[in-house]
N, C-alpha and C positions, 0 to 999 in steps of 0.2 A: 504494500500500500504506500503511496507517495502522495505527498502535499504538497502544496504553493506558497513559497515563500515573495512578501514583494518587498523589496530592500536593495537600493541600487538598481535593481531588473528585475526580469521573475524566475524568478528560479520553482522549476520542478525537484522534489526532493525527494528520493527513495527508491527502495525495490521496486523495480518496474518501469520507473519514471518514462525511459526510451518511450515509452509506447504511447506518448504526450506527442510524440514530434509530432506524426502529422495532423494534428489541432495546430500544432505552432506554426508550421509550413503554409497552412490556409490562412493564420492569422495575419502572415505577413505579408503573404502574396506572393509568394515563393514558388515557381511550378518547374525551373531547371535549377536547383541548388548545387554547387561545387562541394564535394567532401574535401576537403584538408587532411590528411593523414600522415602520417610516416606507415615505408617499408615493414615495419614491425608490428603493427598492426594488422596490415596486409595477411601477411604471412601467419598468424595467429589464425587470421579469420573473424575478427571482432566486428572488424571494420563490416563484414560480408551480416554480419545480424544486426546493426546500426540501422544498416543499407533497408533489411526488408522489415524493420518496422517502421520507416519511413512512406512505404507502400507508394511509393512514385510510380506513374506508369508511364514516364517517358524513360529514354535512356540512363542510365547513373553516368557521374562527372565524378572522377576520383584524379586530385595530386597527391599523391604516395610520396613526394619527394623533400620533404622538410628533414632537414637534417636535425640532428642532437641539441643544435644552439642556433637557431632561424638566421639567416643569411639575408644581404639585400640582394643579394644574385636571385637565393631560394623566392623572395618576393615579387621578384621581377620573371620568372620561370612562372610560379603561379598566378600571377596577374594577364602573362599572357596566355597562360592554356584556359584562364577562365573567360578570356573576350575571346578565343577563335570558339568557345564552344557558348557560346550567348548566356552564359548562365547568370540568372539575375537574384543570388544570393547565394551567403557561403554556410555550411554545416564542418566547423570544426571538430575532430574527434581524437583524443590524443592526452598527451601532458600538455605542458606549459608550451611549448615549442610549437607544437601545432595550433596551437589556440592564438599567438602570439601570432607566429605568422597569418593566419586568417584574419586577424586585428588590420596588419600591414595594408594587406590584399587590399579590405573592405575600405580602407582610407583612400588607398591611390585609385580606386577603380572610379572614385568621383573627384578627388581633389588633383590638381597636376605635379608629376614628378620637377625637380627629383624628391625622394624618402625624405632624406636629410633634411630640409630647412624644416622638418615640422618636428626634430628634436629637442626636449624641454630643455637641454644646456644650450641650445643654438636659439631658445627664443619662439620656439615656433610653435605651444602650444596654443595660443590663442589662432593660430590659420587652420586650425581643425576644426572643422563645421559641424553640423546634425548633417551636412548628405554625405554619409557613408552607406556602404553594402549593406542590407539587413544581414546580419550574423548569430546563428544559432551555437553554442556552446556546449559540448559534452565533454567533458572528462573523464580520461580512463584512467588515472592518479589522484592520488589524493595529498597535494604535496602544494602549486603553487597559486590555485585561486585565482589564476588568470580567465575563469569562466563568468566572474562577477570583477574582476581588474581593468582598473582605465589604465594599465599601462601595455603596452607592444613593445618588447626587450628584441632589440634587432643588430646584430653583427652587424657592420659595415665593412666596407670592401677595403675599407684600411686599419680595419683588426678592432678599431674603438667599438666598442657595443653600447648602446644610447637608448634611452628610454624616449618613446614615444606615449605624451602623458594627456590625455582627453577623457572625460566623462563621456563623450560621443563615443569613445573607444570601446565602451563596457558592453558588452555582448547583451542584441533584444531581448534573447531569453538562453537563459544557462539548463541541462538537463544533466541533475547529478543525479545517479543510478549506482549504486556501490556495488550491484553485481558485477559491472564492467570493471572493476580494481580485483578480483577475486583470485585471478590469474597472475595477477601484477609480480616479477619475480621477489622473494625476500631483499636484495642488494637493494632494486630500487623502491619497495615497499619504504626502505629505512631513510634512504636518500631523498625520494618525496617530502614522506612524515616530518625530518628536520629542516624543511623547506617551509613546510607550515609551520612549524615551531618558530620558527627563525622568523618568519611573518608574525607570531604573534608578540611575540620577546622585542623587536623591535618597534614594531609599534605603539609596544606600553611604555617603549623608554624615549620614545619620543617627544623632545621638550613643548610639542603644541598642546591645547587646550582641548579635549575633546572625550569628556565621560563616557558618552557612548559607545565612542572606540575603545575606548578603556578596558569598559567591560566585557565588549566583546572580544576580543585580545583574549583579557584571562577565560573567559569560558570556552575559548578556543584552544588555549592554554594546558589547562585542565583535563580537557577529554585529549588530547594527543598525550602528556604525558601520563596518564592513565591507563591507554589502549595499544601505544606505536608499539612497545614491545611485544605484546598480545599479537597485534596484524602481521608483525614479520617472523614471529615464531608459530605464531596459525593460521597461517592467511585465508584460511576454509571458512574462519569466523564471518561470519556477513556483519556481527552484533558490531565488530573490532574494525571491520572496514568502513561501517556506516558511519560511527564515530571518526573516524581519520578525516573520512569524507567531510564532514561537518566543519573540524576544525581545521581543515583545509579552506574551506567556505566562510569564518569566521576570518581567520588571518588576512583575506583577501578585503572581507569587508572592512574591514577594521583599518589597514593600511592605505585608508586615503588618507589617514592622517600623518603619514610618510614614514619610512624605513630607517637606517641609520650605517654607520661602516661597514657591517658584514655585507652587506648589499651591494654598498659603494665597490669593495675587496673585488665581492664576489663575481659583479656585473663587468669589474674592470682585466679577472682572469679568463673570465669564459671567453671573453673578447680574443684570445691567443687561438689561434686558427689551428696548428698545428698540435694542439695538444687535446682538443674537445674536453674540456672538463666540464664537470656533472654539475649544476647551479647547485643543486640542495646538497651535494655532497661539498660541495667545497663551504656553504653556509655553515656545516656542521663542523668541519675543520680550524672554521676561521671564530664559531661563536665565543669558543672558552678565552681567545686572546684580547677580542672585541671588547667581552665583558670585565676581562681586567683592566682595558685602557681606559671603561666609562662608569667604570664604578667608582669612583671617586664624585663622582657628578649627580649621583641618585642611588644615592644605599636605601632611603626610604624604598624606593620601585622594588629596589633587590628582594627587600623583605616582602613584600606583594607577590614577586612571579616566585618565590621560595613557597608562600605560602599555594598557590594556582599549582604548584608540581609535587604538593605534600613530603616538602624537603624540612628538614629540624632547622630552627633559629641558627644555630651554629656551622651549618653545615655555610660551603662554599659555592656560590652558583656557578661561577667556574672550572672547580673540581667535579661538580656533580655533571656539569656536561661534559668534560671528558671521560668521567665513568658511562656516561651512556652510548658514548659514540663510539668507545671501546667494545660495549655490549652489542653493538648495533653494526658492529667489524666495519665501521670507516674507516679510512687512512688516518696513518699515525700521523701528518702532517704534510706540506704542501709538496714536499721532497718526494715521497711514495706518490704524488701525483704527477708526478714529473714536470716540476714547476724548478726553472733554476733562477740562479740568485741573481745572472745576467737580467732577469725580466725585470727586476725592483724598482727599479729607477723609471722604467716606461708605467708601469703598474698603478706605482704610488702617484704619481702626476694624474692618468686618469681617474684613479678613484677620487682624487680629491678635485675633480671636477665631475664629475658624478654625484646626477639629482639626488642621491640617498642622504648625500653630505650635509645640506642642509639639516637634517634633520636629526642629526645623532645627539645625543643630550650632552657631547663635550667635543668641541671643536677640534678635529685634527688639524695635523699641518702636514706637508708632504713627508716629512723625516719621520710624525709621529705612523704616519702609513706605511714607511717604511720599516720603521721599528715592530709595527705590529705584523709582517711580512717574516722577517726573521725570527720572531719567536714562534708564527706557526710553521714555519721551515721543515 
């Protein structure tokens, strides 16, 4: 059974949800929709039971082609197999990456290139209009919240990855269904999960004013570190995916009120072409050094998200996330990821020009990003 959630969009929520699309397809006016996928998908076959509870009776339009960390090549690929084949709306189905890229898609397909000038560091949020592509939203993780996020995280073709930041951006209607996570392997089960966590954690330390988010934060909080462990030691649990799902969904909602360094770190490694790194895994790597350099700026918070993870007063919140990421077999550090020390210097420059920056509750400088670079080494 699935409900309606209206908060930022509408979100369908639950067992079963998929079988919502095509109500949502009528409602938008959607009669040749573009699926957005990745190859792995594909090849599962998920993608293929998406497809027929959608019940189209024209041809299906599938890009299978998004890579690991969405590209502007990858946007520019999908922007034009979806005008040779007339399609007049996109159905993303995927993680963060596919839903991301469909964001891109749905921008350029009404605004004029290039991608670039409409990057919140280059200024260009306010050239994002309401005419964008109608875009449907499914996720098959439960990690980054890009199904109810105004953000589009896109590689550029000069390695910088930038956030594209619009309200117009947030998908008409999201359909979370935690059956579709059920399969999801234990690695990235964990990798997602600290992806939402990492969404919640910083948007409760973020120095803006916003209760709301607050609490949604911690209740997103709470049920991931409650259940992540659950979902990747049982991932047959639907109770344990459901829950992920949610606070997945929570972290997403909650972060309009903006992110902080680990994001900035995070958004500024993935950006390394040659290395594909995992976004939620490298969040997880980078949160215990994070929360050392900003604890000094909000110990009140500390004892808040101690309290949202049913941690003791004494215990350390940076010890305790590296006890869980240990648990959770991520890298021991950015080194196991094959991250070298040559990157530091390009690294540290972008993330501190990286939208997340504003918002960390203690101002770095490029040396302190560097500094926090080598200690997750």
């Amino acid at each position: 059974m699935s409900f309606i959630i209206n908060y930022l969009t509408k979100i369908h929520f639950g067992e079963g949800a998929v079988a919502e699309l095509p109500g949502e397809l009528a409602v938008l006016d959607i009669t040749r929709p573009l699926f957005v996928t990745d190859k792995g998908l594909v090849a599962t076959g998920l993608i293929d039971d998406v497809i027929a509870a959608a019940r189209l009776e024209e041809a299906v339009c599938v890009f299978e082609d998004t890579p690991s960390n969405p590209t502007e090549a990858a946007v520019d690929q999908a922007l034009t197999f979806l005008n040779e084949h007339r399609c007049d709306g996109l159905i993303a189905v995927g993680g963060g990456s596919s839903i991301d890229l469909a964001k891109a898609v749905a921008l350029l397909a009404r605004h004029p290139a290039p991608l670039r000038q409409y990057a919140a560091i280059e200024g260009g949020a306010s050239k994002i209009t309401d005419s964008v592509l109608p875009l449907i939203a499914i996720p098959t993780t439960a990690g980054t919240g890009s199904e109810v996020g105004r953000a589009s995280l896109i590689t550029m073709n000069d390695c910088r990855k930038l956030g594209f930041l619009s309200p117009h951006l947030i998908p008409d209607v999201a359909i979370c269904d935690p059956r579709l996570t059920l399969d999801l392997p234990p690695t990235l089960t964990a990798a997602t999960g600290m992806d939402a966590i990492a969404h919640c954690v910083e948007t409760f330390l973020s120095p803006k004013a916003n209760p709301p988010a607050d609490a949604i934060a911690l209740d997103g909080l709470t049920r991931a570190s409650a259940h992540l462990v659950e979902a990747v030691e049982q991932g047959e649990r639907l109770s344990a995916r459901s829950e992920m799902m949610m606070a997945a969904l929570e972290g997403a909602m909650a972060f309009q009120k903006g992110l902080g360094a680990v994001h900035s770190l995070s958004h500024a490694l993935g950006g390394l072409h040659e290395l594909k790194l995992h976004h939620g895994t490298l969040n997880a790597v980078l949160m215990p050094t994070v929360l050392r350099f900003n604890q000094p700026s909000c110990e009140e918070k500390f004892e808040r998200l101690k309290q949202a993870m049913g941690l003791a007063p004494e215990e350390d919140l940076a010890v305790a996330f590296e006890a869980l990421n240990a648990r959770l077999g991520m890298p021991k550090g950015l080194e196991a990821m094959g991250v070298e020390k040559y990157h530091f210097s390009d690294v540290a420059q972008w993330a501190l020009e990286d939208h997340s920056t504003a918002t960390n509750p203690r101002t770095p400088s490029k040396e302190d990003f560097q500094r926090m670079l080598e200690d997750a080494f």
